[in-house]
N, C-alpha and C positions, 0 to 999 in steps of 0.2 A: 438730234434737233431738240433747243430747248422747248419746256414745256409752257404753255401760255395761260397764266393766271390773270381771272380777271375780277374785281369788286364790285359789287353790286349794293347802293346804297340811297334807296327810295326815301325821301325826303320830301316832305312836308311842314313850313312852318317852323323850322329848327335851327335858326339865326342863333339861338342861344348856346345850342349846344354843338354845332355840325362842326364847327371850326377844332374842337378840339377831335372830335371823333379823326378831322384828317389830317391834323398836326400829326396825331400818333400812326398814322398810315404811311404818313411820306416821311418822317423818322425812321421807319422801317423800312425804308425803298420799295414797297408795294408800287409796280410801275405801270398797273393800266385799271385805277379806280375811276368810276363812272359814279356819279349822284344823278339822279332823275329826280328834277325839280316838279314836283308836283303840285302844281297851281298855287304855290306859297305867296303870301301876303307880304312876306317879311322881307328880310335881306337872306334870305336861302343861297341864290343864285348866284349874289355878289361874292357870300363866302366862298361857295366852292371854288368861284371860279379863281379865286386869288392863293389859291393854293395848286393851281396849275393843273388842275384836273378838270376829265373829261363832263361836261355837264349839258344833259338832257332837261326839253324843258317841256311837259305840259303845262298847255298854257291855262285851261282850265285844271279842278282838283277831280281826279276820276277814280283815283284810291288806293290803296298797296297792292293790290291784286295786279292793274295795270300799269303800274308803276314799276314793280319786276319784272312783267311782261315786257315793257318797255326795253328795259336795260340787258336783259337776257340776250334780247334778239339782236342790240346791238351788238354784246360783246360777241354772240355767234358769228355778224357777219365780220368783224374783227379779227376772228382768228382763234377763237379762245378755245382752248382744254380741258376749264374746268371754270367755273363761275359761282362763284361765292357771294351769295348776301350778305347784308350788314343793316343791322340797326343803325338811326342815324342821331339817336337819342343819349348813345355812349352807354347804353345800359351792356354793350357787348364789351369782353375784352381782346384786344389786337392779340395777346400771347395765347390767341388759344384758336388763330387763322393758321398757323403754318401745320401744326396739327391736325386740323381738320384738311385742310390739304395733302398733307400725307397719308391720311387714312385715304380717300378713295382715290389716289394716284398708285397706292400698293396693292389695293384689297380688290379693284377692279369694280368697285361698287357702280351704281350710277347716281345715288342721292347718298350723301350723309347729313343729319342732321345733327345741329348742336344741341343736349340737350340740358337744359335748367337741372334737371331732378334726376339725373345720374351722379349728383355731387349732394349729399344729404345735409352738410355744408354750407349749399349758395343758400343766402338770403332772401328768397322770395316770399315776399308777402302773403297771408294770409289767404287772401281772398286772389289772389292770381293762382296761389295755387287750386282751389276750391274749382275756378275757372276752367283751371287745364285739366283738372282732373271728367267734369262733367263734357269738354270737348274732345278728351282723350276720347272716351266713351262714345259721345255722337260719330268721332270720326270711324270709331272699331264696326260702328252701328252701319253705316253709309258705306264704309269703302272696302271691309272686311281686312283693315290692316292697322298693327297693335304696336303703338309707339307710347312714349313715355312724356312726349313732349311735343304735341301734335301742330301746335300753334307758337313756335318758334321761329323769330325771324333771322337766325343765323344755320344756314344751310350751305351746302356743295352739290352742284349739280355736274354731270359729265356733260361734254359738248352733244354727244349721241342722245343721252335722255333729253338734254332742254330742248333739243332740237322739234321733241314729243310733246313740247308745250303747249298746250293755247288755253289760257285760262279763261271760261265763259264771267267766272265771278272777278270783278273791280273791286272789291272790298274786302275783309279779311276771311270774307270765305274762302279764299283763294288757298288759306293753307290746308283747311279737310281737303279741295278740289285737285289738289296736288296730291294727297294718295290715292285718289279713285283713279288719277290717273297711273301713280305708281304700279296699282294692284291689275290694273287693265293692260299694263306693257310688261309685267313680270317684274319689275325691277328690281334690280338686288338692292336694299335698305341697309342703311347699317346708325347706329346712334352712335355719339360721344359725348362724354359730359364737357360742359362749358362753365366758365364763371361768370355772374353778372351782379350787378350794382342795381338798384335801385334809388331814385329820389320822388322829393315830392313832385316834381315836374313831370318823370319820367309815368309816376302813377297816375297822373291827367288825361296821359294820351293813351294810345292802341287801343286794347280788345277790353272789357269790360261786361261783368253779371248783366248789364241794364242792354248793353245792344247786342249780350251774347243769343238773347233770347227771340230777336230780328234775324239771326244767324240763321238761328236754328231753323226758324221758318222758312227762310229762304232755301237753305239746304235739302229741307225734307219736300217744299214743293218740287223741287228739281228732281230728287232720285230717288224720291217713294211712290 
């Protein structure tokens, strides 16, 4: 029986860039990707939907936390194997999904994460890395589990783990929240290095010094 791969790609506000993100998707015959429109303003909706993919829609913005959440549960009740996120900002590359697919379909893992800073290489700016390095940290602090790239939105999840889902945080707590649960269900982890791109667009949006520090807050009233 084949195996059921499914894409996960929470979306906000990315008329500008989402269209190429799934040009290079359906070029590669990826055949069950999901966008989860979250409360976009823009033409979001209209792009994805014109590239023949499946598209979920909050109607309100409630945040990437619940916007994965979202998409996860559908691809569960879909059938899925394995569930992979995706930035929808193009800051990810497609040639480094089938990969990451391989590793936890060989290795038995139940989470693999792609990570930035396994390639000494990628281009990550300055101050994103300063970022990851300080919630690498929060997260070893809160969840007792030591990754290299804790707040990565390109991950592999097993159908058995997402199933162990339910994120309390909507917003990018959601990616510490996701080892606590890791470290609470045993789950076997595993990293791999990924390539990413940056722009000046791409550096406007996500996780940032200024609301990492609302994070932090939020995080430590919950599990300290």
């Amino acid at each position: 029986m084949s195996v059921k791969n499914f894409i996960v790609i929470p979306a906000k506000n990315e008329a500008p860039r989402l269209g190429s993100v799934l040009e290079k998707l359906v070029a590669r015959a990826y055949p069950n990707i999901i966008v989860v429109n979250d409360g976009s303003t823009d033409d979001t909706h209209r792009i994805a939907e014109s590239y023949g993919v499946t598209v979920l829609k909050h109607h309100v913005n409630l945040g990437p936390g619940a916007a994965t959440q979202t998409g996860i549960e559908y691809a569960l009740e879909q059938g899925a194997d394995y569930i992979l996120t995706l930035d929808a900002d193009g800051q990810h590359y497609p040639e480094d999904i089938d990969p990451m697919l391989s590793k936890i379909n060989h290795s038995g893992a139940d989470l693999v994460i792609g990570s930035r800073f396994l390639d000494p290489d990628n281009p990550v700016p300055k101050n994103r890395r300063l970022f990851n390095k300080i919630a690498n940290i929060l997260t070893a602090f809160l969840t007792g589990v030591h990754v290299s790239d804790s707040q990565s939105g390109m991950k592999v999840f097993s159908a058995e783990f997402a199933r162990k889902l339910d994120f309390r945080f909507n917003g990018f707590e959601f990616c510490t929240e996701l080892f606590r649960i890791a470290y609470q269900q045993q789950a076997k982890l595993l990293e791999v290095p990924i390539k990413v791109k940056y722009t000046e667009e791409t550096m406007q949006k996500g996780q940032s010094l200024s609301n990492g520090f609302v994070m932090v807050f939020r995080l430590v009233r919950r599990y300290w």
